[in-house]
C-alpha positions in Angstrom: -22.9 -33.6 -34.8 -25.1 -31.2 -36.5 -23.7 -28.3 -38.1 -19.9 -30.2 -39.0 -18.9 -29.2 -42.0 -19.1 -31.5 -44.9 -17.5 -32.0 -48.6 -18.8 -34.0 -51.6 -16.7 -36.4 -53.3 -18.0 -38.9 -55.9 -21.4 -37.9 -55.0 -20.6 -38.9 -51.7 -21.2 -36.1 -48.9 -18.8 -36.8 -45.9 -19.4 -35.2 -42.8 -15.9 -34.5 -40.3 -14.6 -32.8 -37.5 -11.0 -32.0 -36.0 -10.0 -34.4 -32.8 -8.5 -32.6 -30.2 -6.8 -35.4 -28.0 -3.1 -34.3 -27.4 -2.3 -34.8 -30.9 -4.8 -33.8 -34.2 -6.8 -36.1 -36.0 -10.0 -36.1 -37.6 -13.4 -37.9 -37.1 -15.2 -38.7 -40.7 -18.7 -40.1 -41.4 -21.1 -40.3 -44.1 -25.1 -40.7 -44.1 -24.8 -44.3 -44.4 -21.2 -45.2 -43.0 -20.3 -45.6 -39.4 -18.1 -43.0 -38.5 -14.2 -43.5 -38.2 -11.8 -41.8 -35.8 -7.9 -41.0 -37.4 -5.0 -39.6 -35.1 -2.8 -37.2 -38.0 1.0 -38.2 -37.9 2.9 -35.8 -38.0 0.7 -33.8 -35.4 0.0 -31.0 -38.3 -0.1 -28.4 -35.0 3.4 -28.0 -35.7 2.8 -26.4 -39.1 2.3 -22.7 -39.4 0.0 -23.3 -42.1 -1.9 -25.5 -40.3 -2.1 -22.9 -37.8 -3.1 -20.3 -40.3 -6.1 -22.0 -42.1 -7.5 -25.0 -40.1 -10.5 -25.3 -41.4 -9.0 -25.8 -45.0 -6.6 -28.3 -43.5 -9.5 -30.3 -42.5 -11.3 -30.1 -45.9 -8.4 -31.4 -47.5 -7.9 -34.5 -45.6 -11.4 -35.2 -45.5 -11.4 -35.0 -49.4 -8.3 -37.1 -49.4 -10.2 -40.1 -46.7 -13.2 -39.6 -48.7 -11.2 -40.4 -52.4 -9.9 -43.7 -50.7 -13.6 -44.5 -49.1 -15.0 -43.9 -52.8 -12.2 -46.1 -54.6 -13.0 -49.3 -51.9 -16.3 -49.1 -52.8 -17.9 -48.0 -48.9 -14.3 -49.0 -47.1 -13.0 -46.6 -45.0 -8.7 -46.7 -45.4 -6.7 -48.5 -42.8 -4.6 -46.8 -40.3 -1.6 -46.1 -41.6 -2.4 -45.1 -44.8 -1.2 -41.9 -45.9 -2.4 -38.8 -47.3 -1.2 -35.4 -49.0 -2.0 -32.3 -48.0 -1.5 -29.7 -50.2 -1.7 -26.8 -47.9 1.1 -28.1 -45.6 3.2 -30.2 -48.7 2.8 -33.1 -46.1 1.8 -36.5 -46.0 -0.1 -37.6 -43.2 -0.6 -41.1 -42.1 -4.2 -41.9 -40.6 -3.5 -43.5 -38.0 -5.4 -45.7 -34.9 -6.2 -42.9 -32.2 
């Protein structure tokens, strides 16, 4: 998993990828944390602006997963939590994949 891209939150760098099983969802880890697997409902493939800027997509949940990690001190959030993404004006709920 070398070379994922990563974001710092809290002082917290989380690592992620995109999941590409039928439906979106992203895979999230830290240096210390296990990493955690979310299937993206709605599948954000159906959004053009999704389509046009993935990779900031992706940034922005992973900010959003790793806010909620930070705030339950090393917890990652249950499935079915939701999230907002700005790019889209969605809310996504993280859910089991």
């Amino acid at each position: 998993m070398n070379g994922a891209p990563e974001v710092e939150v809290g002082g917290v760098v989380f690592k992620y990828a995109e999941l590409r099983t039928g439906s979106r969802g992203i895979k999230i880890w830290t240096a210390a944390a296990k990493p955690v697997e979310y299937k993206l409902r709605p599948d954000p493939h159906e959004s053009r602006e999704y389509n046009k800027k993935p990779e900031r997509f992706y940034l922005e949940v992973a900010t959003a997963i790793g806010g909620l990690f930070n705030a339950a001190p090393g917890a990652w959030p249950p499935y079915g939590t939701q999230v907002h993404v700005a790019l889209t004006d969605e809310d996504y709920a993280l859910d089991q994949p």
